[in-house]
PDB file of N, CA, C and O in Angstrom:
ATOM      1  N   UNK A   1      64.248  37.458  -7.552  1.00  0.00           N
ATOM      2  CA  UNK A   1      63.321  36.345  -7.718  1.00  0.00           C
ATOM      3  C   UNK A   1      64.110  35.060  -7.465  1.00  0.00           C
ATOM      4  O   UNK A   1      65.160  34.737  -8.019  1.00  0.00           O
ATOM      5  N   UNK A   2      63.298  34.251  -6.358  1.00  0.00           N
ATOM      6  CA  UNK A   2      64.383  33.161  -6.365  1.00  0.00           C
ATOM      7  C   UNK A   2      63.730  31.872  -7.223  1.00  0.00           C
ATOM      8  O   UNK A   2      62.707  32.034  -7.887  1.00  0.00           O
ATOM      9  N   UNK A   3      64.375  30.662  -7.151  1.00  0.00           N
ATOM     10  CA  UNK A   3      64.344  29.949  -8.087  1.00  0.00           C
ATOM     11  C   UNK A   3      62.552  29.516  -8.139  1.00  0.00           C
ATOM     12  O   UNK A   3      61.798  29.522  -9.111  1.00  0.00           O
ATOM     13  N   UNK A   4      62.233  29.112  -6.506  1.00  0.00           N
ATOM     14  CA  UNK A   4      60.506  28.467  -6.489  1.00  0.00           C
ATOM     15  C   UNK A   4      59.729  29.499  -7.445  1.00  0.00           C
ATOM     16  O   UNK A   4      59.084  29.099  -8.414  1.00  0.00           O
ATOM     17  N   UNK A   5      59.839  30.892  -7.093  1.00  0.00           N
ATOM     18  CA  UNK A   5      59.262  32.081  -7.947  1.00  0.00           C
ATOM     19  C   UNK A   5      59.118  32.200  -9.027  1.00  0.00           C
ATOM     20  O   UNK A   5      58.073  32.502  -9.604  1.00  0.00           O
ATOM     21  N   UNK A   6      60.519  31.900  -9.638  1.00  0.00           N
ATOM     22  CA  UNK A   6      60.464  31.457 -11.104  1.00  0.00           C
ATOM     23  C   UNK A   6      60.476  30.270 -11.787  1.00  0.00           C
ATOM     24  O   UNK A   6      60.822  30.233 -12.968  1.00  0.00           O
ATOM     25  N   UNK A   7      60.130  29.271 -11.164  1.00  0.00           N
ATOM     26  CA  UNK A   7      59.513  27.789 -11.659  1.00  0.00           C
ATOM     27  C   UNK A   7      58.070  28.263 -11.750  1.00  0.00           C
ATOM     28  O   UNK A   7      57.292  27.913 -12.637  1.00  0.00           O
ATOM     29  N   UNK A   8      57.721  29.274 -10.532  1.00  0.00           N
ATOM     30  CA  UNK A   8      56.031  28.956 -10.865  1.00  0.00           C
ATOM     31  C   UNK A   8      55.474  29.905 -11.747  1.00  0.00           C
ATOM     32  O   UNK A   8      54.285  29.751 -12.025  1.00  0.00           O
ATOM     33  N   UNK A   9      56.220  31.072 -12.360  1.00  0.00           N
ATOM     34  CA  UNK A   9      56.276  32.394 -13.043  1.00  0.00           C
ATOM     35  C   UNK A   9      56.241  31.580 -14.205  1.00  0.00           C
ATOM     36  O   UNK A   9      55.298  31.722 -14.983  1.00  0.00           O
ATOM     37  N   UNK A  10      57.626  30.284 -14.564  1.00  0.00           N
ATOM     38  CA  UNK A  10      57.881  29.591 -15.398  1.00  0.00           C
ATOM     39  C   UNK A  10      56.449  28.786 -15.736  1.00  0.00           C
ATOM     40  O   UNK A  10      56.182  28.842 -16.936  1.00  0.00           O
ATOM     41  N   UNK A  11      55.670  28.198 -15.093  1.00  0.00           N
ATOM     42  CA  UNK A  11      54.458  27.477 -15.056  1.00  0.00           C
ATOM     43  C   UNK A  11      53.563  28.180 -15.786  1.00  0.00           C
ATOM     44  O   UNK A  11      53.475  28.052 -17.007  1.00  0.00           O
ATOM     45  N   UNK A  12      52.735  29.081 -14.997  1.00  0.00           N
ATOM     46  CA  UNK A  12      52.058  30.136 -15.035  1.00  0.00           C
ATOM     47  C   UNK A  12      52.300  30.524 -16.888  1.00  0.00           C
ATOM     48  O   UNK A  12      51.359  30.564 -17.680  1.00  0.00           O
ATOM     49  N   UNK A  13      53.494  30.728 -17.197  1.00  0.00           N
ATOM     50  CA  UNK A  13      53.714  31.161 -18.369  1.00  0.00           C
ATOM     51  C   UNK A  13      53.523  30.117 -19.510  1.00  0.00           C
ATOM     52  O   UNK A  13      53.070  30.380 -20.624  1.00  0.00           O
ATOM     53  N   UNK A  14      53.907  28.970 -19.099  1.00  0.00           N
ATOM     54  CA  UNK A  14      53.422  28.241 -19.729  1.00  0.00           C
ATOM     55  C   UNK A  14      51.697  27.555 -20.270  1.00  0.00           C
ATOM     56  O   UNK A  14      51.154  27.323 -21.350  1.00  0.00           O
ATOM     57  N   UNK A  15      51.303  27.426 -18.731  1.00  0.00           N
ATOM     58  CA  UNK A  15      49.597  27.728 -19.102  1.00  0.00           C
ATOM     59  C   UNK A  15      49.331  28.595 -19.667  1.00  0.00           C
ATOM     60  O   UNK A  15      48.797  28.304 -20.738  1.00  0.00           O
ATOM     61  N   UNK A  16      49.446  29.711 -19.466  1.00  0.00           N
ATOM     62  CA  UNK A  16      49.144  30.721 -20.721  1.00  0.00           C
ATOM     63  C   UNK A  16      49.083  30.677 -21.833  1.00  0.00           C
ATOM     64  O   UNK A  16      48.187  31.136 -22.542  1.00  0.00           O
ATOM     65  N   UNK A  17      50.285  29.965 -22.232  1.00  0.00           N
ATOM     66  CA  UNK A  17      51.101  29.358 -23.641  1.00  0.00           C
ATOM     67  C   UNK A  17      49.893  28.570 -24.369  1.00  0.00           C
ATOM     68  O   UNK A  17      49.309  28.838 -25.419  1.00  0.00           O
ATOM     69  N   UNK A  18      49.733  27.606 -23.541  1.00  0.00           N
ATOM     70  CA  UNK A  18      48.376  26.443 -23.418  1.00  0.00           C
ATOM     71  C   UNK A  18      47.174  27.074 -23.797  1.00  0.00           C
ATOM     72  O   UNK A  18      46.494  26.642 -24.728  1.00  0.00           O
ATOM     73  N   UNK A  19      46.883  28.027 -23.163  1.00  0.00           N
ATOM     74  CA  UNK A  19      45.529  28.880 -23.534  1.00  0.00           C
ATOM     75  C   UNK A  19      45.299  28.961 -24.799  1.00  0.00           C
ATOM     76  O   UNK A  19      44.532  28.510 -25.650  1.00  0.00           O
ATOM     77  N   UNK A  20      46.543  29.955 -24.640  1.00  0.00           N
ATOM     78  CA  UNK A  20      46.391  30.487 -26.137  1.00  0.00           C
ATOM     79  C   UNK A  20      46.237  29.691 -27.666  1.00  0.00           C
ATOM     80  O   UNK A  20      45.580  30.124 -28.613  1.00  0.00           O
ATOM     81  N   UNK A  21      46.854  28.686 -27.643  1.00  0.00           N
ATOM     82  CA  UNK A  21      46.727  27.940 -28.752  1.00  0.00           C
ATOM     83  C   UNK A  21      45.602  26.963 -28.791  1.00  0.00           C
ATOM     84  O   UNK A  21      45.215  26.338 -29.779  1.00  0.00           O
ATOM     85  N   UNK A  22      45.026  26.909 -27.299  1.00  0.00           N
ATOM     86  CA  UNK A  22      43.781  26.709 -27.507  1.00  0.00           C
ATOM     87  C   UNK A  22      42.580  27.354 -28.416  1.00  0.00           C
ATOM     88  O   UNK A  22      41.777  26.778 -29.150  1.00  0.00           O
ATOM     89  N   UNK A  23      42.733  28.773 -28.110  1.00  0.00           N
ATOM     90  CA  UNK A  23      42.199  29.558 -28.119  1.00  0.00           C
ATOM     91  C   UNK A  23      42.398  29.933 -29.628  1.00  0.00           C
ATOM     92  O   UNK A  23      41.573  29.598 -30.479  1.00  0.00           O
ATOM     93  N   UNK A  24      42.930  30.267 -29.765  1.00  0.00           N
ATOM     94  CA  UNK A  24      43.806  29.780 -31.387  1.00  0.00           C
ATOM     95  C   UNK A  24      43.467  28.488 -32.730  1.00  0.00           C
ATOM     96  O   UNK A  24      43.573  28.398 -33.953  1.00  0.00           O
ATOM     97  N   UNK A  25      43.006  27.635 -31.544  1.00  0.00           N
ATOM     98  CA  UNK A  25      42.559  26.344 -32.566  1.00  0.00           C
ATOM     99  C   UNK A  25      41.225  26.717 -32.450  1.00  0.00           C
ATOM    100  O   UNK A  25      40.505  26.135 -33.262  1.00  0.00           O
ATOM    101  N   UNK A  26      40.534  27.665 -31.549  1.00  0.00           N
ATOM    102  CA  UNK A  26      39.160  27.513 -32.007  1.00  0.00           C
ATOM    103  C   UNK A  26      38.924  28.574 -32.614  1.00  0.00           C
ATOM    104  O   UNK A  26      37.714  28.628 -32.830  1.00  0.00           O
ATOM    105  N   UNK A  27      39.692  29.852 -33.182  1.00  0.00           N
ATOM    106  CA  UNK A  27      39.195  30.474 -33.546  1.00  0.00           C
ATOM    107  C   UNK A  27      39.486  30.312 -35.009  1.00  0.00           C
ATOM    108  O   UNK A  27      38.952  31.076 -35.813  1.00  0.00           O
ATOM    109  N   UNK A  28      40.388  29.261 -35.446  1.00  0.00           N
ATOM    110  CA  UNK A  28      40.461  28.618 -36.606  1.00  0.00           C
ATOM    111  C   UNK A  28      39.305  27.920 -37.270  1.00  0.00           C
ATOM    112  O   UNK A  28      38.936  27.975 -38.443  1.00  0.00           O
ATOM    113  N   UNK A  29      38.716  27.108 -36.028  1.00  0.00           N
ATOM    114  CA  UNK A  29      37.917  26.191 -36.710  1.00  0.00           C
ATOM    115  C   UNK A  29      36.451  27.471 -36.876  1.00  0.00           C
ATOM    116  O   UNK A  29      35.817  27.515 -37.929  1.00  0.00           O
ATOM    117  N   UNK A  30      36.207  28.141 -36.023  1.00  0.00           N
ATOM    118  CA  UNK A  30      35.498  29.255 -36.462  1.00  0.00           C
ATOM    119  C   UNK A  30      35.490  30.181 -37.834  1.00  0.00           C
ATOM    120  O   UNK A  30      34.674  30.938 -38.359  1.00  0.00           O
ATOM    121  N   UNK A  31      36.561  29.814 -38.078  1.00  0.00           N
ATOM    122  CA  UNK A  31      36.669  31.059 -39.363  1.00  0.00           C
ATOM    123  C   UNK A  31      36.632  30.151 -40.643  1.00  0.00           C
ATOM    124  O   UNK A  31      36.510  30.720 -41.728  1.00  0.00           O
ATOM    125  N   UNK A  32      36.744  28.541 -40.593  1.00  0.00           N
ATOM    126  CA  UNK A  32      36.253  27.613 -41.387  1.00  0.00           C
ATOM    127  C   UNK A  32      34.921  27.406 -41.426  1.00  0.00           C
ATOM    128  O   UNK A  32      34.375  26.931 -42.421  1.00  0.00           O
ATOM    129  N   UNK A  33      34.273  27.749 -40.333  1.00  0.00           N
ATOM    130  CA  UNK A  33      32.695  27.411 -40.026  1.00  0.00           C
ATOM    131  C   UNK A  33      32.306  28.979 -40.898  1.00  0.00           C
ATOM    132  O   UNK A  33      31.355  29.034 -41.678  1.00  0.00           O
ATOM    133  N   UNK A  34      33.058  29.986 -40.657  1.00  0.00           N
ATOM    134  CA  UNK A  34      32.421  31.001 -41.163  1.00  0.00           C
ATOM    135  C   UNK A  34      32.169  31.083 -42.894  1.00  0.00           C
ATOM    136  O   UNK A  34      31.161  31.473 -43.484  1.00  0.00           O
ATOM    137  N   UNK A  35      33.635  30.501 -43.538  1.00  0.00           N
ATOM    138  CA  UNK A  35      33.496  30.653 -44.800  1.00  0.00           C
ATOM    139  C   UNK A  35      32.909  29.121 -45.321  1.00  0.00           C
ATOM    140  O   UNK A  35      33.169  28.899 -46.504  1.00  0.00           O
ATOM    141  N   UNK A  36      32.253  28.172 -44.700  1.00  0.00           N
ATOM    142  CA  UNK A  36      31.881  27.436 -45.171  1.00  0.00           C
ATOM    143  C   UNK A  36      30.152  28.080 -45.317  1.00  0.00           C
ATOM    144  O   UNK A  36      29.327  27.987 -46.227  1.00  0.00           O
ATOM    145  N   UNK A  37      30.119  28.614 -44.225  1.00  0.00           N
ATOM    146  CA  UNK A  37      28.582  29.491 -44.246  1.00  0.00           C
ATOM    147  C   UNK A  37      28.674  30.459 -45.268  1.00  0.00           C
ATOM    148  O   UNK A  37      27.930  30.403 -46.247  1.00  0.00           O
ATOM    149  N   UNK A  38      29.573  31.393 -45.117  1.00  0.00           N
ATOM    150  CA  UNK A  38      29.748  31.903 -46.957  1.00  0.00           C
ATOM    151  C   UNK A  38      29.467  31.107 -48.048  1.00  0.00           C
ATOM    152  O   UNK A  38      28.747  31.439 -48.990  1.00  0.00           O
ATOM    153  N   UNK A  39      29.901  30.308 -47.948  1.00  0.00           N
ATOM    154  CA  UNK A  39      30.395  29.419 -49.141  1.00  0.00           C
ATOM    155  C   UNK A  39      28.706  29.196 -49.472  1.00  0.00           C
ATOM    156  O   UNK A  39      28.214  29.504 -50.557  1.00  0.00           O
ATOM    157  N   UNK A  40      28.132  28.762 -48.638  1.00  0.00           N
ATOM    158  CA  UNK A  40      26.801  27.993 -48.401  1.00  0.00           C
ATOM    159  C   UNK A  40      25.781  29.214 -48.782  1.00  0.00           C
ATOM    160  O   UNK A  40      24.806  28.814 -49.418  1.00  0.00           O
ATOM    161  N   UNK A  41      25.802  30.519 -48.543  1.00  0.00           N
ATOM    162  CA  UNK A  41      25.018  31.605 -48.816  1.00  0.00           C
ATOM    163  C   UNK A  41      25.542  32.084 -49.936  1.00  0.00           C
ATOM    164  O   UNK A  41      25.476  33.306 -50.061  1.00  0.00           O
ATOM    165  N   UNK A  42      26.030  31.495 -50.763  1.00  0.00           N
ATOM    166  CA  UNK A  42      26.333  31.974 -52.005  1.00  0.00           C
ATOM    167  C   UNK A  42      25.951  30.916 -53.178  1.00  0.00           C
ATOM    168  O   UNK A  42      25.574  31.055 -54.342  1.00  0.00           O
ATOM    169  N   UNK A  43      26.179  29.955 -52.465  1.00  0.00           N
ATOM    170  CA  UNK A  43      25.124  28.404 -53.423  1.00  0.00           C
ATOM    171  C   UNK A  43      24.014  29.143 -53.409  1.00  0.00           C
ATOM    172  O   UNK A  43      23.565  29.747 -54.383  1.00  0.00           O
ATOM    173  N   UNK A  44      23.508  29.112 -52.218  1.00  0.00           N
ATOM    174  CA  UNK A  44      21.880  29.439 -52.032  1.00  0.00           C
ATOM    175  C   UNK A  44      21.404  30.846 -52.826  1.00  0.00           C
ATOM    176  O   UNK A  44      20.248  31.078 -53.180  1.00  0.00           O
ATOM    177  N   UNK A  45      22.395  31.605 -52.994  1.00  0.00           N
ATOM    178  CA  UNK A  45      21.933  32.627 -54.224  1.00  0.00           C
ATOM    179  C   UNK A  45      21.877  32.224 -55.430  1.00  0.00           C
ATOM    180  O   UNK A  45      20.876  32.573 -56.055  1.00  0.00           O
ATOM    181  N   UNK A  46      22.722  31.527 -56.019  1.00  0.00           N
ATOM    182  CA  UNK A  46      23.066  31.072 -57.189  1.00  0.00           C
ATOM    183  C   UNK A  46      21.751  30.126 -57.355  1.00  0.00           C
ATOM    184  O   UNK A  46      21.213  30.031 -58.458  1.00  0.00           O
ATOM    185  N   UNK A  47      21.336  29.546 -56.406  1.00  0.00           N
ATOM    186  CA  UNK A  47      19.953  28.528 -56.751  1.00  0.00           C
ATOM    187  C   UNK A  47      18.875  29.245 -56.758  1.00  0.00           C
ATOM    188  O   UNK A  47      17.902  28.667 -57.242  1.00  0.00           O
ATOM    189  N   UNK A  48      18.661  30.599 -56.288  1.00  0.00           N
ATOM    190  CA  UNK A  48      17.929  31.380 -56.585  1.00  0.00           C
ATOM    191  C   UNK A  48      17.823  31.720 -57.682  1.00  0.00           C
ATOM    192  O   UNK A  48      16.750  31.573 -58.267  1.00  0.00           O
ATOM    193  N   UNK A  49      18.609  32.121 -58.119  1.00  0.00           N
ATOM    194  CA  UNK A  49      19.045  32.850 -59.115  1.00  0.00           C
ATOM    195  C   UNK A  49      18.985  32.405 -60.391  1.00  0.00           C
ATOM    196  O   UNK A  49      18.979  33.078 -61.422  1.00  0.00           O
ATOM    197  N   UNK A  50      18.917  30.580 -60.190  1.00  0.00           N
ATOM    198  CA  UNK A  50      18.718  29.847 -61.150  1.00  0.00           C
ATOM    199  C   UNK A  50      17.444  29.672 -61.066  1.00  0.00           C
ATOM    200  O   UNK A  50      16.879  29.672 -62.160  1.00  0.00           O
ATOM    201  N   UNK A  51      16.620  29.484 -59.928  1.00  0.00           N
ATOM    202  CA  UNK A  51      15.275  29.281 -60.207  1.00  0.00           C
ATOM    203  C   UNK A  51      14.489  30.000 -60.398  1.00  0.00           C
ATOM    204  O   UNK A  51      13.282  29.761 -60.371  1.00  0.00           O
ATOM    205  N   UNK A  52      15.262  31.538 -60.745  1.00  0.00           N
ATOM    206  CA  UNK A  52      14.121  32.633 -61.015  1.00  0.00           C
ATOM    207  C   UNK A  52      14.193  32.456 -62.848  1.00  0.00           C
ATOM    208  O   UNK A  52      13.196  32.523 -63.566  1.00  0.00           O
ATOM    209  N   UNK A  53      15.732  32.202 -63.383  1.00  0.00           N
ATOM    210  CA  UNK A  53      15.713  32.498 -64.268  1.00  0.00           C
ATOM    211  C   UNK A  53      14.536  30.971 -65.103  1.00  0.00           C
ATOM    212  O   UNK A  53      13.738  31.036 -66.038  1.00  0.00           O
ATOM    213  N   UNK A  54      14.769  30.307 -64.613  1.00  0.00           N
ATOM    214  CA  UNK A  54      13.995  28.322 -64.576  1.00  0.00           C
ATOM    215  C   UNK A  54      12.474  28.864 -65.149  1.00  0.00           C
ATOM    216  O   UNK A  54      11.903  28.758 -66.234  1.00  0.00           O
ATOM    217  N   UNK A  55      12.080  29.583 -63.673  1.00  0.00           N
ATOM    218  CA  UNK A  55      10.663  29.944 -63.945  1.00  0.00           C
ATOM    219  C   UNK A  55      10.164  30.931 -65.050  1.00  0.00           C
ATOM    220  O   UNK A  55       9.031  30.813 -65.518  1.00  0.00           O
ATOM    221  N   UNK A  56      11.181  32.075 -65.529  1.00  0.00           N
ATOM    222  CA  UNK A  56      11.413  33.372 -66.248  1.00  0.00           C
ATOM    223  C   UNK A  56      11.221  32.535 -67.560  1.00  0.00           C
ATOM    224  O   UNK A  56      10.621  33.165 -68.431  1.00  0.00           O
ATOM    225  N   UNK A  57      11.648  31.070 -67.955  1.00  0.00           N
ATOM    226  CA  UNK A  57      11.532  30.381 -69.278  1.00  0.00           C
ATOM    227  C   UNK A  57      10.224  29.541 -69.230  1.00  0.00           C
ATOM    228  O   UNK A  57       9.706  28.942 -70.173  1.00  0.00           O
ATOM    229  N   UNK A  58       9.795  29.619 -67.948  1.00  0.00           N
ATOM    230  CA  UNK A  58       8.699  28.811 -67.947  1.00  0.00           C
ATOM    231  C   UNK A  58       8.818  27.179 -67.904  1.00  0.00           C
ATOM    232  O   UNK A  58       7.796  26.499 -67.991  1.00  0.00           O
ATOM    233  N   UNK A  59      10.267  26.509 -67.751  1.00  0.00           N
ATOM    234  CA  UNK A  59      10.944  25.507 -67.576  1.00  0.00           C
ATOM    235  C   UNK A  59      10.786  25.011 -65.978  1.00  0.00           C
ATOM    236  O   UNK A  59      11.068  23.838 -65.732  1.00  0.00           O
ATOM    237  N   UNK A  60      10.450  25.669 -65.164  1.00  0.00           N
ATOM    238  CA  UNK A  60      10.748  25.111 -63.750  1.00  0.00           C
ATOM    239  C   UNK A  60       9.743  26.222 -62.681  1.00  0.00           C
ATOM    240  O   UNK A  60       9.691  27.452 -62.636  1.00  0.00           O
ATOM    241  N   UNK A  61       8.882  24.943 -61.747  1.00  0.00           N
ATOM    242  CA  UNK A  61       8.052  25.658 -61.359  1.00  0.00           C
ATOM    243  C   UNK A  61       8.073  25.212 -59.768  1.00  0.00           C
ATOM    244  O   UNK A  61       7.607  24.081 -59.633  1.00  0.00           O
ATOM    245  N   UNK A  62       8.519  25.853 -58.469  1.00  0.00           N
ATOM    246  CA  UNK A  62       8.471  25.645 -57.321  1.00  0.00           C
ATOM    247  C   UNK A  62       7.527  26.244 -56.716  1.00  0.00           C
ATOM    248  O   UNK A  62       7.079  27.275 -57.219  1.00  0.00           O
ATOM    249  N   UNK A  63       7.019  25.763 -55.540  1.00  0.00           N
ATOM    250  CA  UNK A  63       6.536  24.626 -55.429  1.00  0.00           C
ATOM    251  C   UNK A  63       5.763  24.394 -56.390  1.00  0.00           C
ATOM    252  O   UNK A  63       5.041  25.279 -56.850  1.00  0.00           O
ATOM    253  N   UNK A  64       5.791  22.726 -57.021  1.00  0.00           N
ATOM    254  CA  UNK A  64       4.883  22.302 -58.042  1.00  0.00           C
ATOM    255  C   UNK A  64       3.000  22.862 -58.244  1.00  0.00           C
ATOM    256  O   UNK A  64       2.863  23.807 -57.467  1.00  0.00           O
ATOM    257  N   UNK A  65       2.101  22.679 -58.734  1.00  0.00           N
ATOM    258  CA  UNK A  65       1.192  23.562 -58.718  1.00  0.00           C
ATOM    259  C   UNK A  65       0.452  22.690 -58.398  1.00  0.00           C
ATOM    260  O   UNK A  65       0.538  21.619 -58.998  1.00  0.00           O
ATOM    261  N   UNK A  66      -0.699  22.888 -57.153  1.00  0.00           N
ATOM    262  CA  UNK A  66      -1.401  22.349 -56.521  1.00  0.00           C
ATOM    263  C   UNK A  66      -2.168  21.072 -57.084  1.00  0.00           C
ATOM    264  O   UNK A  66      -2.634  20.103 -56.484  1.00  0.00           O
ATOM    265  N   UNK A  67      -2.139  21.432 -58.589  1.00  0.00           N
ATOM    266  CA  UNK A  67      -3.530  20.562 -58.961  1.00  0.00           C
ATOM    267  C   UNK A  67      -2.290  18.785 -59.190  1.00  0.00           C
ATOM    268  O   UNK A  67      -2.577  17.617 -58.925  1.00  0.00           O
ATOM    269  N   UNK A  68      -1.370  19.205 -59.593  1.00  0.00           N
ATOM    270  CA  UNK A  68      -0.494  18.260 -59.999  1.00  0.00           C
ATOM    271  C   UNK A  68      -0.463  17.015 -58.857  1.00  0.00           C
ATOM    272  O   UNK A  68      -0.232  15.828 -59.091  1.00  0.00           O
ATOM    273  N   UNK A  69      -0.746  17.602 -57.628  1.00  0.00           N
ATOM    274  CA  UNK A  69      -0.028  16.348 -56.384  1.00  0.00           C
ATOM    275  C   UNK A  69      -1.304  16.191 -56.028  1.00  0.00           C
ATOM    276  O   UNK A  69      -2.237  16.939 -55.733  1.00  0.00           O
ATOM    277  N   UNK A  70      -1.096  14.844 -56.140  1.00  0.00           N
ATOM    278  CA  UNK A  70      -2.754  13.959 -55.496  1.00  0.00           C
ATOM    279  C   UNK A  70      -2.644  14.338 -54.132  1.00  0.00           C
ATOM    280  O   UNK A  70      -1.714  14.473 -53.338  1.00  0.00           O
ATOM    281  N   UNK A  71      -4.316  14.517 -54.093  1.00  0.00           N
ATOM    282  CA  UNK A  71      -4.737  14.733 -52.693  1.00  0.00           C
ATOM    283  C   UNK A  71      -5.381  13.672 -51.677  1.00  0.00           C
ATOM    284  O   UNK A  71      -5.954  13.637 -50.588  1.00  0.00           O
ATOM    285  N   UNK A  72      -4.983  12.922 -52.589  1.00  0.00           N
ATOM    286  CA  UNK A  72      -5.910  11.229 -52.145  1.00  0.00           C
ATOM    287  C   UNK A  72      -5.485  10.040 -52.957  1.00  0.00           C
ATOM    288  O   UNK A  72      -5.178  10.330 -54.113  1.00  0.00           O
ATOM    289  N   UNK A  73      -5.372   8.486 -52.560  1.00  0.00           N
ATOM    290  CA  UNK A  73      -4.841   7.708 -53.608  1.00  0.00           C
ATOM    291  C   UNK A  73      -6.326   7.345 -53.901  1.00  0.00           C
ATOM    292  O   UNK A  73      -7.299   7.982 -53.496  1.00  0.00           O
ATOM    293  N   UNK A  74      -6.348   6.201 -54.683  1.00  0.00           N
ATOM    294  CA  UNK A  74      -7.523   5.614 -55.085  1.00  0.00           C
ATOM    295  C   UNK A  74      -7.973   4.611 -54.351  1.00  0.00           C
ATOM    296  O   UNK A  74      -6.898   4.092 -54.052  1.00  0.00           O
ATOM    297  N   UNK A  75      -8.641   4.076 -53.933  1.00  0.00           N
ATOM    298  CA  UNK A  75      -8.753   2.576 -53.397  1.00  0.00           C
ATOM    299  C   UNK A  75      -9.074   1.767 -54.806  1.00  0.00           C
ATOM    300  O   UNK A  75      -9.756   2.035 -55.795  1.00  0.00           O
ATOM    301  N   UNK A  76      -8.206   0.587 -54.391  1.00  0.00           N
ATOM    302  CA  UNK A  76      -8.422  -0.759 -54.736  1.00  0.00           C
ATOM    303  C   UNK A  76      -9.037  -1.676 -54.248  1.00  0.00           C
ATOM    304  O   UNK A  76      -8.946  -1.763 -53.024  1.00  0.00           O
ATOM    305  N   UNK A  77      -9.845  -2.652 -54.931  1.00  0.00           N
ATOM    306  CA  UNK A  77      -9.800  -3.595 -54.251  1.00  0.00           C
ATOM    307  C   UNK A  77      -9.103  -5.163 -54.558  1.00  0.00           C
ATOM    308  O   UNK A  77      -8.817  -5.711 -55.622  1.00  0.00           O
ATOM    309  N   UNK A  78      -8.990  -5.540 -53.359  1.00  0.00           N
ATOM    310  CA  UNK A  78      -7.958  -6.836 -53.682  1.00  0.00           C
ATOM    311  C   UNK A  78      -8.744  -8.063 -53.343  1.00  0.00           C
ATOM    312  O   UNK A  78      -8.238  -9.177 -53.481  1.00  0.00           O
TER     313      UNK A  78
END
């Protein structure tokens, strides 16, 4: 191998190099995205979990019950 061969072997190897830690930083930020989505599906049980027990006391009622939310304001007059 003469020297041009292995400057560009040398290159070549280096892009590679490049790739990879590309490739590398995203599969980092992926596996942060993943356990933040964990993280996030496990709140979301726990709020379940609280709002079954909420409703189970009769303390907390989702969605509120129809009759409660006006269906119309009043008119005034001014």
């Amino acid at each position: 191998m003469n020297g041009v061969e292995r400057e560009l072997s040398d290159r070549r190897f280096d892009v590679l190099l490049e790739r990879l830690d590309r490739i590398g930083d995203e599969l980092a930020k992926l596996n942060r995205r993943a356990d933040n989505d964990e993280n996030f599906l496990k709140l979301t049980r726990e709020l379940a979990s609280l709002n079954a027990s909420l409703q189970a006391l009769g303390l907390f009622q989702w969605p509120p019950p129809a009759a409660s939310v006006p269906t119309s304001f009043p008119l005034v007059a001014v």
